[in-house]
N, C-alpha and C positions, 0 to 999 in steps of 0.2 A: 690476796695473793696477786702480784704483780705479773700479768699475763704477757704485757710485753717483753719482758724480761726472756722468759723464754721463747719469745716469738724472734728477736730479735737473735740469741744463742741458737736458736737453729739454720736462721734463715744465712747468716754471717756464716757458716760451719756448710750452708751448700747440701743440696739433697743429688747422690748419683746413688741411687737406687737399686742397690746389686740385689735386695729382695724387697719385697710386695705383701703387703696386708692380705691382699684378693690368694694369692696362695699360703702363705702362711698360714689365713686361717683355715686351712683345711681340713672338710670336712669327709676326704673318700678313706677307706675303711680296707686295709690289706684284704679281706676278705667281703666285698662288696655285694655277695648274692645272699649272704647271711646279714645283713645288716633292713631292721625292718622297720627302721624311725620313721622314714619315708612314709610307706602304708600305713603305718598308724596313726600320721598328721602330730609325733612327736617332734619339737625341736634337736637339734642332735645334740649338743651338750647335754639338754636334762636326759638325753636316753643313755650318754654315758657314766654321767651321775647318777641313777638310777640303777645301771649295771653294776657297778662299783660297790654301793655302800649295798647290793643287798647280795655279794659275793661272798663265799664260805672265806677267801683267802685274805680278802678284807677283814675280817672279825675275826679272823687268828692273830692279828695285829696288838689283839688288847694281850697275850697272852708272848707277847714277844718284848725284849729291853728295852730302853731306850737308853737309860745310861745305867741302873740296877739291874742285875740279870736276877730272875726269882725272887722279886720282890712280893713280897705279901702287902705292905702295906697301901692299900689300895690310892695314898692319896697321889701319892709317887706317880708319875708320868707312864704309859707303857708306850708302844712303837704306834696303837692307836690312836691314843688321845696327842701322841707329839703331829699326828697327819692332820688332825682335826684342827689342830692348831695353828700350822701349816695352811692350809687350805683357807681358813679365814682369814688369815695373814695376806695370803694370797690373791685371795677374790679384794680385799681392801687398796691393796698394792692395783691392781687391774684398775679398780674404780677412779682413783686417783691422777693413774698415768692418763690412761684414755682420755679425760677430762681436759688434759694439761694437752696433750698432742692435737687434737681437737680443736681448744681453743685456741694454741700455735697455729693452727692449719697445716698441719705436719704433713697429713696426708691425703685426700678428698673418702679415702675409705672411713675416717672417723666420722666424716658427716653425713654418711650413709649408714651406720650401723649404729647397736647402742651400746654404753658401757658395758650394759648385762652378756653382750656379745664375746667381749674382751675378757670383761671378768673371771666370766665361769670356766673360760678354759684353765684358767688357776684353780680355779675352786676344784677342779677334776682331779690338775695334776698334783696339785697338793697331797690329794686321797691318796691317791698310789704311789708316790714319789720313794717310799721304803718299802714295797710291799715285796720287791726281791729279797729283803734282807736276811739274814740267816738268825737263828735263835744265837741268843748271847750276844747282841749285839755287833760293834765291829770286831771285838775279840774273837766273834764267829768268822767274821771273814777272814782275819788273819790265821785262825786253826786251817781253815781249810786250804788256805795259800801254802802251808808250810806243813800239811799234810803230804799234799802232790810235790811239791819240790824236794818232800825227803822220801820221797816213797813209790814213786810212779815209773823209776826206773825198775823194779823189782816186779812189778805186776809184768805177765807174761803169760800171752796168745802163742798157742799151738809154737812154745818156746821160743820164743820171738820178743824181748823188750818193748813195750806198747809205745815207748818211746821214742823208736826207730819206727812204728808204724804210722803214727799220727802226727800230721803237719805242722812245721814250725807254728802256724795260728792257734790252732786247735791247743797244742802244747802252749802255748801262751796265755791260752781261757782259763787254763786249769791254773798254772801258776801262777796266776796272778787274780784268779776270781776274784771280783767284784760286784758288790752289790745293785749297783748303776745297771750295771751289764744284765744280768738276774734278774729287774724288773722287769724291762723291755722284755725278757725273755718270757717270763710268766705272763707277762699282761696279753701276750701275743700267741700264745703256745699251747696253754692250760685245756682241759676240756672245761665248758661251760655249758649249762643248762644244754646237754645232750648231743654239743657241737665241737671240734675238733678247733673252733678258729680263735680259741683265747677271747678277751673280755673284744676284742675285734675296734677297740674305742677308734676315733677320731685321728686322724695325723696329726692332727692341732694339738691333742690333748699328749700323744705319743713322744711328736717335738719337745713339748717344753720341757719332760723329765729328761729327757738327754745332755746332760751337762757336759760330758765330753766324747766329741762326734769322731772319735778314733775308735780304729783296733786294737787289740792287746797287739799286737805287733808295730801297727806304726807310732803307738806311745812312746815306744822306745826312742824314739826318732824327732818326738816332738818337744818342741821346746816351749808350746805353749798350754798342753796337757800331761796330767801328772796321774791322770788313769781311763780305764777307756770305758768307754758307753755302749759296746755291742759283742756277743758272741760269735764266734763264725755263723755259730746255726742257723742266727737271725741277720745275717749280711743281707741279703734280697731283702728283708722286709725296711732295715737303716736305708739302703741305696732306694727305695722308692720311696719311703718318708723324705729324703733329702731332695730328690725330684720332683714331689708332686708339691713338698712347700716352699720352695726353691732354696732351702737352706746352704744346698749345693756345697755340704762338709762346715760349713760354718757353725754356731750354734743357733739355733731359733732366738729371737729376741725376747721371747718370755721365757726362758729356760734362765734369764738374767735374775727377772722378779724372783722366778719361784727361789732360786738359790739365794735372793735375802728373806724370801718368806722363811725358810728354812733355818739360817743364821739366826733370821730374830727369835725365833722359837724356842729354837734350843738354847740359843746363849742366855735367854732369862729365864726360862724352866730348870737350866741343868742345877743354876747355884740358890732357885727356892729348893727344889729337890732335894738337894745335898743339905742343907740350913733343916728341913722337917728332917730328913737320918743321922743331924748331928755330927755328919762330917766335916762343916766346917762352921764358922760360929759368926753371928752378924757384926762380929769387929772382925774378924777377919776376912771377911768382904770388903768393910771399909777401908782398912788400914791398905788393904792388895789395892783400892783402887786408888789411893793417894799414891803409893808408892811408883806407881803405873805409869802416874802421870805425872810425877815429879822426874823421874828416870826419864821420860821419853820430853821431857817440856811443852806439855800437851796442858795450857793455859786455860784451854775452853773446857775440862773434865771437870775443873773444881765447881762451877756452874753446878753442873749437875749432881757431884757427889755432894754439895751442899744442901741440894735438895732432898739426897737421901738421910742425911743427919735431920734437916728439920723435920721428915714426917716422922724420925723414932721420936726425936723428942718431944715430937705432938702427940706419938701414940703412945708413950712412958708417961708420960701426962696426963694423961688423959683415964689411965687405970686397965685401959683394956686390957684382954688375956693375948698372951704373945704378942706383945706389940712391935719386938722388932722383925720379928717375920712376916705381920700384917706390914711395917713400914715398908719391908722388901718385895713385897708383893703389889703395894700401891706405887712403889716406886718402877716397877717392873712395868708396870702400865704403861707411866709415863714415857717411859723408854722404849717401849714398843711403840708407841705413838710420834715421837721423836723421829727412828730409827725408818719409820713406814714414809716420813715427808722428807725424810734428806736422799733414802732409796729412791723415793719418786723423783725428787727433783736431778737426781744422779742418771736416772736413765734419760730423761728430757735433757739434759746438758750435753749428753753424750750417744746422743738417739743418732746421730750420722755416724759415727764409728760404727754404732749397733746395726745397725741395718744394712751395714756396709761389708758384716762380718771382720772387722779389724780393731774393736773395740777388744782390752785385753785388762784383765782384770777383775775386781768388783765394784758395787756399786757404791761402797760404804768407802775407797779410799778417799783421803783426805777429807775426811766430816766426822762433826764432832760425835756420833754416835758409834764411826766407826774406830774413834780410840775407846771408847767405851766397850766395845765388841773385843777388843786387841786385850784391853783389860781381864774382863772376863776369859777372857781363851786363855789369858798366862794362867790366871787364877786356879781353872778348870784342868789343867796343865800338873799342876805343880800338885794340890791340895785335893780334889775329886777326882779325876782318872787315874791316879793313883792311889787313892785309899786304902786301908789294906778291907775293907767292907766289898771294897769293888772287884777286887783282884781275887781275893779270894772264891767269889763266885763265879770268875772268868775265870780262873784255875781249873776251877771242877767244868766248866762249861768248854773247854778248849779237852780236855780228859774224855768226853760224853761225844764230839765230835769226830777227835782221832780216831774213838775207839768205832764209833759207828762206819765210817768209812774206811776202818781195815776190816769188817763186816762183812760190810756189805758190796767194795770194791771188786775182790776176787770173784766173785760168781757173777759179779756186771758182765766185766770183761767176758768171761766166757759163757753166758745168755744167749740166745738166739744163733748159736752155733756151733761149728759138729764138732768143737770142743771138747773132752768129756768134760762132765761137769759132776760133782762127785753127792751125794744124797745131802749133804749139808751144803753146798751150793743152790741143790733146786729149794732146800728148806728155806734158804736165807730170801733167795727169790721171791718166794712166796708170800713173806713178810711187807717186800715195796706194793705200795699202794697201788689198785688198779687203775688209779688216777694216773699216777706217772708212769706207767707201764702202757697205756693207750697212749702216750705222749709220744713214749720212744716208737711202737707201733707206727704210727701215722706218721712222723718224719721220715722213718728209715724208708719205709717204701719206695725200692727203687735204685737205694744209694748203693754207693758199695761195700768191701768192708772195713776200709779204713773209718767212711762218713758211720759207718753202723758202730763203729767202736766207742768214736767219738760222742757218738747220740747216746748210749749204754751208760755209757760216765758219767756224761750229764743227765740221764736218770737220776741216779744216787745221787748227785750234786742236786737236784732238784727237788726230791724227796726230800733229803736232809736239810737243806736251807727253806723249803716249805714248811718245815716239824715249828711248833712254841717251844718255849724253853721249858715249859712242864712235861710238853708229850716227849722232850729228847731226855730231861733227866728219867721221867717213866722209861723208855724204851730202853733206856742203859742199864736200868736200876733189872728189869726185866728179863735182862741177855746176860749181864755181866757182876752183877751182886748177887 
């Protein structure tokens, strides 16, 4: 690898340093008198990584979509095994840049710390990076988007439209929830092992899932994010993560990596996936990615789609059992491999935009693995997010949603005040989790009641987007069949 190549692309390109290694990686903790790495002579990433994987909301992750909602067949991908995969996508991505910025002299903080330093905060945010996500996938988010925007005018406190009550922001969390938004929110919020302060991780680890460092309200406004990264609830906890690592609204520069670790993951998992449930067939993978690349004149795909020909026709040859799915599997490899050195060298090319927060974009334009990516996404497009295998179980899973929050909505609203609330109100109460009920507990304290209305909602929004997609078809099947 030609070091000066990038020593020279940086040095030419000019360092004005509007952010810093030394804060970025930060390591202070919203909740800093509960954090006991310190006293136990643990490093903080393993003590984050260690919180993480041995979290109840972590391991609900195996039992959540990723692109099949209630899939049985184990070999299928779930929202766990897509973070696991993530994460080491991630920690590789880390290993590689760091090296490269290092040996540029990018920064003197590289020659004071070690890869393992860089790395693991991907390794962290990889784990969590879907752990907001709601069951069913994104089709969950969408149910619940278009829950509140058809339905939220009709909920009504002491007769009063809750929609005249709660603030243009607030009304913006709901109608447009987001997963993104959700994580931060759980990771920060939840009760843990007897404490009030969420998994309380790392700012470092916090940053980098932050893909877009807006509101539901000034996304409207921006023209370089297309949805937002925080809830009102958690504003204080965004504006000090933005201060203490000096991201100062801009994105972290690892929040780059993790979103190709995440691309690479998905894009080669969704179409083995879909090829083992026989939605789509290994010539129509092929034939999609010629086409791909004949329509767009993308000269450097054939390269590679030739590579995916010769390993069938080395594995058809050869006798093996499914050999074109083992060939899309060892192909899949290589393409991860591919995809992880032209991501690295995309951020080292581009490491003064990055740091500079003016960098816009991904890491994959113009490189040959990100027409490969462009491929796959029509593919994934056109022939798998639409299946009728897919749809049909986001039918029922958008159904099991609605119905759960017209449920459980009315007796939120009127919860914790002198409302009356009618014997199947405090019933339905009864049913939200004591987990999410000490949530709303401990926020509200204090607020008033607009802020307490707000918190109630996201209750049930929190509840339900906490649920797997078996424990929401159970609880439906339960209430409503």
């Amino acid at each position: 690898m030609n070091n000066n190549y990038y020593l020279n692309t940086i040095t030419d390109g000019g360092f004005s340093m509007a952010m810093n290694w030394n804060m970025l990686m930060s390591d202070a903790r919203y909740h800093e008198d509960s954090a006991d790495a310190a006293e136990c002579g643990e490093v903080t990433y393993e003590n984050d990584y260690d919180t993480i994987i041995s979290s109840t909301l972590f391991r609900r992750l195996q039992d959540k979509a990723q692109v099949f909602p209630l899939e049985e067949d184990d070999y299928v991908r779930t929202r766990l095994t897509h973070s696991l995969e993530v994460s080491a996508i991630g920690k590789k991505l880390g290993e590689y840049v760091f090296r490269k910025l290092r040996d540029a002299g990018a920064d003197e903080w590289f020659d004071t710390h070690s890869e393992k330093d860089f790395s693991d905060v991907l390794l962290c945010a990889g784990l969590v990076h879907d752990i907001g996500n709601p069951p069913f996938g994104h089709f969950g988010e969408y149910a619940i988007r278009e829950w509140f925007q058809n339905n939220i005018s009709s909920l009504k406190l002491k007769g009063v439209s809750i929609d005249r009550i709660l603030t243009d922001e607030q009304l913006g969390d709901l109608y447009h929830f987001e997963g993104n938004a959700q994580s931060l929110r759980i990771l920060s919020a939840t009760p843990y092992l007897g404490t009030l302060a969420g998994f309380n991780l790392s700012y470092a680890v916090l940053a980098a899932i932050i893909k877009y460092p807006v509101s539901s309200v000034a996304v409207a406004s921006s023209s370089k994010y297309r949805k937002f990264g925080y809830n009102t609830a958690e504003k204080a906890l965004f504006d000090d993560i933005s201060s203490k690592t000096g991201m100062n609204g801009s994105r972290h520069p690892l929040s780059y990596l993790l979103e190709a670790a995440d691309d690479i993951a998905y894009r080669t998992s969704d179409i083995e996936d879909a090829m083992v449930k026989k939605v789509i067939s290994y010539s129509q993978i092929e034939a999609s990615l010629e086409v791909y690349a004949e329509a767009n004149g993308y000269d450097n795909m054939y390269k590679n789609i030739g590579i995916l020909k010769e390993l069938c026709a080395k594995e058809i040859g050869s006798g093996h059992r499914n050999p074109e799915l083992t060939a899309l599997q060892m192909w899949n490899k290589r393409m991860k491999r591919l995809m992880i050195e032209e991501a690295s060298d995309s951020f080292v090319k581009n490491y003064d935009a990055i740091i500079n927060g003016t960098f816009e974009g991904g890491l994959f334009e113009n490189t040959s693995s990100g027409h490969i990516i462009g491929a796959i996404s029509q593919l994934s497009e056109q022939m798998i997010y639409t299946s009728p295998v897919k749809i049909k179980t986001e039918l029922f899973g958008r159904r099991v949603i609605e119905s759960l929050l017209g449920q459980f909505m009315p007796a939120a609203v009127r919860f914790d005040t002198d409302d009356k609330m009618t014997f199947i109100d405090c019933r339905t109460i009864d049913i939200i989790s004591g987990f999410y009920k000490s949530m709303y507990k401990a926020q509200s304290d204090g607020r008033d009641e607009s802020e307490k209305l707000y918190l109630r909602i996201l209750m049930v929004t929190d509840y339900i987007s906490g649920m797997t997609d078996s424990y929401a078809k159970r609880l439906y099947n339960g209430l409503f069949v």
